[in-house]
C-alpha positions as CSV (number, residue, x, y, z in Angstrom):
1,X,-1.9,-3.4,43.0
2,X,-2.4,-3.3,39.3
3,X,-5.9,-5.1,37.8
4,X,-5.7,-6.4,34.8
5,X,-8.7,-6.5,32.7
6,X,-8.9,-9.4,29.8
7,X,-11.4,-9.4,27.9
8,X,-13.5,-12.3,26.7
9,X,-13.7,-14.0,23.1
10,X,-16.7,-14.9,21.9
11,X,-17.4,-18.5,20.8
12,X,-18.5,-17.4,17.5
13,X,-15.3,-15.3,17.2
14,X,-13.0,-18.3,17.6
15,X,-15.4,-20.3,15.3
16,X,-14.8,-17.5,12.6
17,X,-11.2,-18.5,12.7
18,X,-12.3,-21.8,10.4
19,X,-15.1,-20.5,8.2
20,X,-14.3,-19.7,4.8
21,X,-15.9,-16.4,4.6
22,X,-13.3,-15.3,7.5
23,X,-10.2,-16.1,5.5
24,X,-8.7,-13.0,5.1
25,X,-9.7,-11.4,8.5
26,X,-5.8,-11.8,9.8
27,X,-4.7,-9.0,7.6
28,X,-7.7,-7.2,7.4
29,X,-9.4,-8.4,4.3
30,X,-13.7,-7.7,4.3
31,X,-15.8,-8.3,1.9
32,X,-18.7,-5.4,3.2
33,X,-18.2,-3.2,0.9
34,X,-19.6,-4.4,-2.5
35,X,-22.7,-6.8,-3.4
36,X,-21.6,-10.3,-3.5
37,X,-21.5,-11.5,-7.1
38,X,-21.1,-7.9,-8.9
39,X,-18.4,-7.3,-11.0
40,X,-16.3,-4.8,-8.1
41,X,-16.8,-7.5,-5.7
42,X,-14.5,-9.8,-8.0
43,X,-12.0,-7.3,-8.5
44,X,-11.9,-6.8,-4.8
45,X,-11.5,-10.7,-4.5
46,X,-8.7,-11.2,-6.6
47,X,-7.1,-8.2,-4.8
48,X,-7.5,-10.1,-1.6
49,X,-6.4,-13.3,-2.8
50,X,-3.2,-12.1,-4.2
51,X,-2.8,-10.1,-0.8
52,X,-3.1,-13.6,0.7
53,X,-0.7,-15.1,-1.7
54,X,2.1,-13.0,-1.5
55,X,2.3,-12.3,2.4
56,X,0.8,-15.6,3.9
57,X,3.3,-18.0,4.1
58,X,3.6,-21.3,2.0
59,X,3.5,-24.1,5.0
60,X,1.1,-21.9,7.4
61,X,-2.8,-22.5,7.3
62,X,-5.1,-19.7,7.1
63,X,-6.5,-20.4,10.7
64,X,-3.3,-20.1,12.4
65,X,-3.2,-17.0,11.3
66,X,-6.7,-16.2,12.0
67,X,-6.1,-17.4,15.4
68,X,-3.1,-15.1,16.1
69,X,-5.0,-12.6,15.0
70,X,-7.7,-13.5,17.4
71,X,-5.5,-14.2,20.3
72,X,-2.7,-11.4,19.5
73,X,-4.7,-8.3,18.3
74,X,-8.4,-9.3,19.9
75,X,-9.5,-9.2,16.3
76,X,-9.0,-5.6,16.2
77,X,-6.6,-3.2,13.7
78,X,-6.0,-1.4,17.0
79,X,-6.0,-3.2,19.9
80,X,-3.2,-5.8,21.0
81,X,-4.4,-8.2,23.6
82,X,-1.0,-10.3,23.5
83,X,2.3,-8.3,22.4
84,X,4.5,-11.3,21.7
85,X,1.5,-13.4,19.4
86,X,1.1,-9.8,17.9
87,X,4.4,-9.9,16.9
88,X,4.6,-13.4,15.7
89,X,1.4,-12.2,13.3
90,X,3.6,-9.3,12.1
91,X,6.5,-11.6,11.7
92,X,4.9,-14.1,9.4
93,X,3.0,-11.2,7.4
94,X,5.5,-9.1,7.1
95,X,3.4,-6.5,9.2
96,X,0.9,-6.5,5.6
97,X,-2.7,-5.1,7.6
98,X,-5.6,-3.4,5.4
99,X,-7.1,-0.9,8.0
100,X,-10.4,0.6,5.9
101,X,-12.1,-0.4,2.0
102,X,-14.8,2.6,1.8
103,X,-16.6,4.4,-0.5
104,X,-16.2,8.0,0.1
105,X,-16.9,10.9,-1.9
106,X,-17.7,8.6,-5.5
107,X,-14.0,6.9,-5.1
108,X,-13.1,3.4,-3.3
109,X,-11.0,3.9,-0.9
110,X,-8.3,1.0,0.5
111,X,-6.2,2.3,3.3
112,X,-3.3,-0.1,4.3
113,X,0.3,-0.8,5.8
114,X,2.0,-2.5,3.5
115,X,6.1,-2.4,2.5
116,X,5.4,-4.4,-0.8
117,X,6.2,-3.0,-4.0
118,X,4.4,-6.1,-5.9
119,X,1.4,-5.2,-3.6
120,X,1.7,-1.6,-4.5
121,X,1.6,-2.3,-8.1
122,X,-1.3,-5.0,-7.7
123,X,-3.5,-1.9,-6.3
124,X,-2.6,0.3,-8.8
125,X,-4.0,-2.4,-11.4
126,X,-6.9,-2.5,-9.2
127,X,-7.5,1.0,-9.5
128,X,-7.4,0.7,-13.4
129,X,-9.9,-1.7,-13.4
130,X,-12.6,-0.5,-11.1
131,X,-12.8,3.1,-11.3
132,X,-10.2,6.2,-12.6
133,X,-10.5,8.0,-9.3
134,X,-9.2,5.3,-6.9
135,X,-7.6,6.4,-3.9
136,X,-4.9,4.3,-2.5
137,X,-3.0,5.4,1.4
């Protein structure tokens, strides 16, 4: 006989899904990394928003997919709790997930899955703008 384990979500997590500050947790988006309000954190914003803009679709709210990304990938880049919500999150992303923003060795690092040019090109101006020795994988 099989067990199967599930594992519980937190009421704060599912509260998360709502708050502003959460909005772009579906694909991977944190804000950790820089002070709020200094001049890197911007840049880093309008990276994320037009991240947002170009892969979350038009008619869906920001929850929803916060909440498929709750319920499908246990709010992890790793784990999948629930294959098929999973794949409805990749569906209506097009499968767009930022897995690290570090600073490592003097450079910003953004490691992502993306198949956008127009993303691509959006971190590449990024790069420009922030520091000459950013490293985008």
């Amino acid at each position: 006989m099989r067990r199967l384990i599930i594992l519980k979500i937190h009421i704060l997590d599912f509260i998360h899904c709502f708050q502003q500050e959460y909005k772009y947790h579906y694909f991977g988006g944190c804000y950790n990394i820089f002070k709020s309000g200094s001049e890197n954190h911007k840049l880093l914003n309008e990276f994320l928003t037009y991240v947002d803009s170009e892969i979350k679709p038009k008619w869906c709210p920001r929850f929803v997919l916060n909440l498929l990304h709750l319920f499908g990938n246990d709010n992890s880049i790793v784990r999948v709790r629930n294959r098929i919500l999973h794949e409805l999150l990749n569906r209506l992303t097009g499968g767009v997930l930022i897995l690290d923003i570090k600073i490592k060795f003097g450079t910003l690092r953004i490691y992502f899955s993306c198949a956008s040019e127009r993303i691509y090109l959006k971190l590449k101006e990024l790069e420009d703008k922030i520091n000459p020795t950013l490293e985008a994988y």
